[in-house]
C-alpha positions in Angstrom: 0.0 0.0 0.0 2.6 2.5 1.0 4.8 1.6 -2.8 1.4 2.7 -4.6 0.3 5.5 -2.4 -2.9 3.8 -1.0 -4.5 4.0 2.2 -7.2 3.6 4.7 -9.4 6.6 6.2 -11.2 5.4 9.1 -12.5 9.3 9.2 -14.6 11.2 11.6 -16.9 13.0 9.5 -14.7 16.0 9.6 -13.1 15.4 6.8 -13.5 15.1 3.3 -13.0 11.4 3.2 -15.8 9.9 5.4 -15.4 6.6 7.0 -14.3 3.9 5.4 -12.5 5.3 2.2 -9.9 3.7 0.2 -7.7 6.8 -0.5 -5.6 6.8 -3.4 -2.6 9.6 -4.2 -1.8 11.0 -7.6 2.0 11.9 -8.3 3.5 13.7 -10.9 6.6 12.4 -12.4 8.9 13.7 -10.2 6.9 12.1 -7.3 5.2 15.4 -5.9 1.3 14.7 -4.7 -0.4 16.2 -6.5 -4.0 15.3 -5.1 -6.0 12.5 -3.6 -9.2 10.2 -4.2 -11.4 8.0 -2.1 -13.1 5.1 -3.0 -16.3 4.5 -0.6 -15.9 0.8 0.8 -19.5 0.9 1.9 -20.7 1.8 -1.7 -22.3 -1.3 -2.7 -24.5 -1.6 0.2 -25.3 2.2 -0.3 -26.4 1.7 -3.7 -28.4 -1.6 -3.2 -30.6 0.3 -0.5 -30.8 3.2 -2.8 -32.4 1.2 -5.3 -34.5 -0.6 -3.0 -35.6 3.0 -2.1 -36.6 3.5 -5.6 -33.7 5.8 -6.3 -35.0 8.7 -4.9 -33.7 11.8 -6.9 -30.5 13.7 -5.7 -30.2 10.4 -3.6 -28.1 8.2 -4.8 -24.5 7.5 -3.1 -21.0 8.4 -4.5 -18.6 5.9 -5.1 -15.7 8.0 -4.9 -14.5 11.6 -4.0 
């Protein structure tokens, strides 16, 4: 994980990657971060209840950030 920039938010709602995100970091070539993802671990669920919901509009869950 550390070799490929990857990582593991537990969060506390403060920030911009909730709980349980798989974060990801973006390098130039030289290596500088440039920025970060998250990939919600929890998405599948989300969306299966979102759909059982009817997929109510402006509802539906993000998969990443």
């Amino acid at each position: 994980m550390r070799k490929w920039g990857i990582g593991w938010i537990p969060g506390n709602g403060r920030s911009l990657f909730r709980k349980n995100y798989l974060v990801y970091t973006h390098r130039n070539q030289q290596g500088e971060v440039l920025s970060y993802s998250g990939r919600d671990l929890q998405f599948e669920k989300k969306w299966q209840t979102w759909l059982k919901e009817g997929r109510p509009e402006g509802k539906d869950p993000s998969k990443y950030c």
